[in-house]
N, C-alpha and C positions, 0 to 999 in steps of 0.2 A: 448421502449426497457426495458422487465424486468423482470424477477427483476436483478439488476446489481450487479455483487461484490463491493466491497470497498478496495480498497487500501487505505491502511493509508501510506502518503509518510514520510518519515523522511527523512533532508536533514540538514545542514551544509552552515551559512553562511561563505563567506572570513574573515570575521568578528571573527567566530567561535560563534553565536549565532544557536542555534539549533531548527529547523521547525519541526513540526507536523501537517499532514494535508491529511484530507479523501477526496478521490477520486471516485466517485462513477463511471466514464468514466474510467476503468482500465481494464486490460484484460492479459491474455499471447496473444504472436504469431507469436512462433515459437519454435520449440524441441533443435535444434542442430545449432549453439547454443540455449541454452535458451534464450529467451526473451522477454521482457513486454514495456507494453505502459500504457499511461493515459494521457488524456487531461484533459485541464487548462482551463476555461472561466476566463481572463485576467492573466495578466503576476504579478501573484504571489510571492510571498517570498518562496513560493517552488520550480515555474520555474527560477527563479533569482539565488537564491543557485544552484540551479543545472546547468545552464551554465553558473557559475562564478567557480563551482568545478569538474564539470563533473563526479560527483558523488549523489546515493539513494538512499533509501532501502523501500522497498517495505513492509508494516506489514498488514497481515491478519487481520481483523478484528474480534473478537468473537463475540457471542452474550453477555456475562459477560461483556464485555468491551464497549459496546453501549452507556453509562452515560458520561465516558470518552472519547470516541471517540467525543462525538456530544459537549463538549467541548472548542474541538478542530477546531470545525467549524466556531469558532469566530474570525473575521480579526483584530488580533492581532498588534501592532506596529512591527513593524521589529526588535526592540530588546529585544522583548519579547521572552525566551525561555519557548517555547512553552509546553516542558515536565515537567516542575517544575510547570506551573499554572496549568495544566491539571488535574498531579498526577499520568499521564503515568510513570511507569519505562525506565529509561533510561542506555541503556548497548553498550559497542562503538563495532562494525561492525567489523570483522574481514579482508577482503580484502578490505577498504575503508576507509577513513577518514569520518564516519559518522557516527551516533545514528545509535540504533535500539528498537523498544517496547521491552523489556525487556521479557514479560510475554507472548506476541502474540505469538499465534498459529505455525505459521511461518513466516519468515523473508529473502527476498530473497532482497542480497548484489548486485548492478546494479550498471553498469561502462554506463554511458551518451551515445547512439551512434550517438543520432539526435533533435532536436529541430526544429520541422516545425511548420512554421505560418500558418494556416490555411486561408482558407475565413470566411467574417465577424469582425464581429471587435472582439479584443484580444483574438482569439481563437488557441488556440498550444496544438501539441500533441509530447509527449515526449517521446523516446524509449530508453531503456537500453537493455544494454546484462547483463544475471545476473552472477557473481560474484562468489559468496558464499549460501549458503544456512542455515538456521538454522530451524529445525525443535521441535516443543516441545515435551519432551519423552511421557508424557499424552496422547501426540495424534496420540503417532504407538500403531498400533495392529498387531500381527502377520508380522513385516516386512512394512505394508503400513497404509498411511497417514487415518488414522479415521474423516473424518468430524463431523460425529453424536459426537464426545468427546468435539467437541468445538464450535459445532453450529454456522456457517460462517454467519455474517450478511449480507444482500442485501437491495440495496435501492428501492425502488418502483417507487421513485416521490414523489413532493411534501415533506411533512414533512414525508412520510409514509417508514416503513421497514419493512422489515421479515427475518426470519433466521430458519434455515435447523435442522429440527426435523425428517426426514423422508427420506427414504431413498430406493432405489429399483435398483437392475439390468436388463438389456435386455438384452438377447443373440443375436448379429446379426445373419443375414442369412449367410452370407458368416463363420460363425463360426464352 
């Protein structure tokens, strides 16, 4: 499956120690309400803060931000705040008790609505309903969200990525 977006999760232990952590298993799905997913391969310091606070926030990943994002991919101690080693910007969430990348693209604010354990060993997939939204002014054009201004990284596999240079519409048939 690819290439895959990247949620970068930020979350909040009970502690108050603060996570950072890319997600390439991440998706919307669903309009009304909004909502998102992403799964875990084992039970992280991201799924852990998040069904101990039932809160997350979801950060876009740029392409400018790739150096700092992969970072972030190191399995840190649990009382490592994760946006001070990184050198992500760190800005607190508006409807949550939680971080958010500061500088990302957009940042959508998610209230916890489910934690499933999947088949296999330590495999969870976690849904929110989102919240809040923050949008970066850089990246409205005329009213809607410009990808080409911030070039959304995707993961391929493996160590590999690419990110969105290009851009095209189709008219459907029914249009």
């Amino acid at each position: 499956i690819t290439p895959r977006p990247i949620g970068w999760i930020s979350s909040r232990s009970a502690d108050g120690i603060d996570n950072l952590a890319p997600y390439s298993f991440f998706n919307g799905v669903a309009y009304t309400p909004p909502q998102v997913m992403f799964a875990s391969t084992g039970w992280k310091d991201s799924v852990r803060n998040i069904s101990e606070t039932g809160v997350f926030c979801v950060n876009i990943v740029e392409y400018a931000a790739r150096d700092v994002m992969n970072v972030t991919t190191t399995r840190f101690e649990s009382d490592v705040d994760e946006f001070e080693r990184s050198g992500a910007p760190k800005v607190q969430c508006e409807t949550i008790d939680c971080p958010r990348v500061g500088n990302s693209p957009a940042g959508l604010e998610c209230r916890m609505t489910r934690v499933i354990e999947l088949k296999g060993e330590g495999n969870y997939l976690i849904l929110g309903e989102v919240t809040g939204i923050h949008l970066r002014d850089d990246c409205l054009v005329d009213g809607r969200f410009d990808i080409l201004r911030y070039q959304p990284l995707a993961r391929l596999g493996y160590r590999d990525y690419t990110h969105v240079t290009d851009l095209f519409s189709l008219k459907r048939p029914d249009d």
